[in-house]
N, C-alpha and C positions, 0 to 999 in steps of 0.2 A: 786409831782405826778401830779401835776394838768398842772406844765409847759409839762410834759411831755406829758399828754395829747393832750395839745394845739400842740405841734409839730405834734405830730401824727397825728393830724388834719389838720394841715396844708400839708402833705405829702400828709395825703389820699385826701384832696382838690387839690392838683397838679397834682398827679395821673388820678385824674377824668377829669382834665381838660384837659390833655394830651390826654386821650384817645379819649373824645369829641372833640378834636381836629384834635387828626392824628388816629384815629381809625379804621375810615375804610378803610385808605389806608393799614394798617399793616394787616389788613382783606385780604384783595383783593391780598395780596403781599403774604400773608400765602396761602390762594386760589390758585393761580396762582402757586406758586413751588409745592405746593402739588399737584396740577391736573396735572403741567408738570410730575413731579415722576409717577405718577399712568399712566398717556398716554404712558412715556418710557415704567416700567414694563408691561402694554396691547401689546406695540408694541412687545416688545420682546417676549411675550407670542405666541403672532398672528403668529409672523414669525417662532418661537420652532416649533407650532402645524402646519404652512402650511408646513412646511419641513418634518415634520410627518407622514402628508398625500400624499404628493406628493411623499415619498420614500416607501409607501405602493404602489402607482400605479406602480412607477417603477417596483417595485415585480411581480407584476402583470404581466407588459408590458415582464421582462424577461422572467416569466414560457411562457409566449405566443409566444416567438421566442424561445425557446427550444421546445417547442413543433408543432411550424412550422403552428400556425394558423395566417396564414395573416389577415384574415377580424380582427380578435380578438385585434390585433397588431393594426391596425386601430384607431379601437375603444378606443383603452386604449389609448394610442398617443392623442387622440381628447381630452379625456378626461383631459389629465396632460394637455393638449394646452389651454383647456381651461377655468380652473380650478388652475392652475397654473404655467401661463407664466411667471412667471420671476425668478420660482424656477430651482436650478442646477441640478434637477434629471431630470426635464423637457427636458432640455439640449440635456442633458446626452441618453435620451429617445428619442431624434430626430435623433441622428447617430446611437441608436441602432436597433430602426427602419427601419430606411434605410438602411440598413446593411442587413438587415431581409429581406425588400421588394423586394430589389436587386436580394439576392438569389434566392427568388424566382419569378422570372423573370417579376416580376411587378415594372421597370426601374421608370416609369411616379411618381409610388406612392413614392419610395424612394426621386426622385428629389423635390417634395413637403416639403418630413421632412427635407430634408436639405436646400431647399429656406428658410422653414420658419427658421432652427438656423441661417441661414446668415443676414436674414431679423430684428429679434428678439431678439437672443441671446446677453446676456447681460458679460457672459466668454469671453472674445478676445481669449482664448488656444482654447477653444472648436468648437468658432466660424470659426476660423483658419481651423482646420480640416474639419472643416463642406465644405467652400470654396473649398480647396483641393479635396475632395470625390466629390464633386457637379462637378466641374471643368474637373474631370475623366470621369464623367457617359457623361455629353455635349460631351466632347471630343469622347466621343463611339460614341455619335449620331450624331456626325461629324457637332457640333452648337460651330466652334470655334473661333469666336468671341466672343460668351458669357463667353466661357470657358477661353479666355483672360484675359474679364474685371473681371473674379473671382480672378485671382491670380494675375493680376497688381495692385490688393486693398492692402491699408496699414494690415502689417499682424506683431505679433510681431518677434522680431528679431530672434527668433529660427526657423522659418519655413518659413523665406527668404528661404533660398536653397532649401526646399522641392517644392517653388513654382517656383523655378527657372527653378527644373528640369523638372517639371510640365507644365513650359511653353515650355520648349524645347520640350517636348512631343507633344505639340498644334501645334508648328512652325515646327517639322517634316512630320505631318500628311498633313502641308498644304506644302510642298515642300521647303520649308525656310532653307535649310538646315544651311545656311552659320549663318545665324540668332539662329537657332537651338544651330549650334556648340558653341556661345558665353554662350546662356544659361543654356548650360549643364556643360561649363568653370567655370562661374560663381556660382556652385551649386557645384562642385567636390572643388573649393577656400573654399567656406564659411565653408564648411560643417568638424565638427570634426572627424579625421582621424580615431578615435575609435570607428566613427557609423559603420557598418557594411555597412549602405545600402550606404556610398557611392561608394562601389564598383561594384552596378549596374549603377552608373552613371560615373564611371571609364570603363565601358563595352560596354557604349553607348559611348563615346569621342573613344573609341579603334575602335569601328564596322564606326566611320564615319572617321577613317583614322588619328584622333589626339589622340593618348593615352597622359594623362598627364605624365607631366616629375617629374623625380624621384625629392622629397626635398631633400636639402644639408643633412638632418639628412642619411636617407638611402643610398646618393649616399658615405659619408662618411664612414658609416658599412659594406658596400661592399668595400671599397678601404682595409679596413681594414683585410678582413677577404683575 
C-alpha cells in the first residue's frame, strides 16, 4: 500500500510539474479555440440577424413600389444602403428601385440606385444587370460613352450577349452602323437558341439588311420535309 502511495505521488508530482510548466500555454491554447468558436457562432449569428433585418426593409421597399410612393422608395433604399451595404436584399433593392424611379419618370434617381449596385454590389449576376439597366437609361440620354464603358466591363459569361446587343444598340444610336452589325452578330452567336429574346436581335440583323443564316440543324429539317 504504501508503494503504491509513493507512485501516486510521484504521478501527482509530475502532473504538477507539467502543468507549472506548460500550463499556461494549454490555457491560452483552450482560450484561443474556444474564443475562436464563440467569434464564429457571433459571426454567423450577426450575419442570420443582418439578413433578417435587411429582408424586413426589402418588405418594406416592395409595399412602397406597389404602392407607387417614390419619396418612400427613397427612403427605404437609403436606409438598406446604409444600414446594410453588403446584404443581397440590398442589392436586390437597388434594381427594384430603379425600376420604380424610372417608371415614374424620375430617370436621375433610378441612375443613382444602379451606380450605386455597379459601384458596390458584391453579386457579379446582379451587378451585371444593374450595368445593362444603367447602360439603357445613358443611352436614352444620349451619354454613350459612358453607356459603352458599362457594358465593355468584364461581366460573367451569360450576359456577354445581352451586352453585346446592348452595345449595338449604343453603336446604332451613334451611326456605327457597320460596327453595330458585328455586335448585334456577336449576340445572335452567343446567345442560346432557346431564349426567346434572341429573336429581337434576329429582328435587328434582319431590319439592317443581314438576317442570320439558317444552322445546318434547320437548314437540314427543311431539306427534309
Amino acid at each position: 500500500m504504501a508503494t503504491y502511495n509513493l507512485e501516486q505521488q510521484e504521478q501527482l508530482d509530475q502532473a504538477k510539474h507539467l502543468w507549472k510548466r506548460y500550463g499556461n500555454l494549454v490555457t491560452w491554447v483552450l482560450v484561443i479555440a474556444l474564443g475562436g468558436y464563440a467569434a464564429w457562432t457571433g459571426y454567423l449569428y450577426w450575419q442570420n440577424d443582418k439578413a433578417a433585418k435587411a429582408g424586413g426593409l426589402y418588405e418594406e421597399l416592395d409595399r412602397a413600389v406597389v404602392a407607387g410612393d417614390v419619396d418612400k422608395i427613397g427612403r427605404v433604399f437609403n436606409d438598406l444602403k446604409d444600414k446594410y451595404a453588403g446584404a443581397t436584399f440590398t442589392e436586390q433593392g437597388a434594381l427594384l428601385a430603379a425600376r420604380a424611379q424610372v417608371d415614374a419618370g424620375k430617370a436621375d434617381q433610378g441612375q443613382a440606385s444602379l451606380q450605386w449596385l455597379v459601384d458596390n454590389g458584391k453579386n457579379d449576376d446582379l451587378v451585371a444587370v444593374a450595368r445593362l439597366r444603367l447602360a439603357g437609361l445613358l443611352l436614352d440620354a444620349k451619354k454613350y460613352d459612358e453607356a459603352l464603358k458599362l457594358v465593355d466591363a468584364k461581366m460573367p459569361e451569360e450576359f456577354k450577349p445581352l451586352a453585346d446587343d446592348r452595345r449595338g444598340d449604343i453603336l446604332m444610336s451613334q451611326g456605327k452602323k457597320d460596327e453595330a452589325l458585328k455586335a448585334y452578330q456577336s449576340a445572335w452567336k452567343a446567345m442560346d437558341a432557346k431564349v426567346e429574346y434572341r429573336r429581337f436581335i434576329e429582328g435587328k440583323l434582319t431590319a439592317l439588311g443581314e438576317p442570320p443564316a439558317p444552322s445546318v440543324v434547320q437548314g437540314s429539317a427543311s431539306a427534309a420535309r
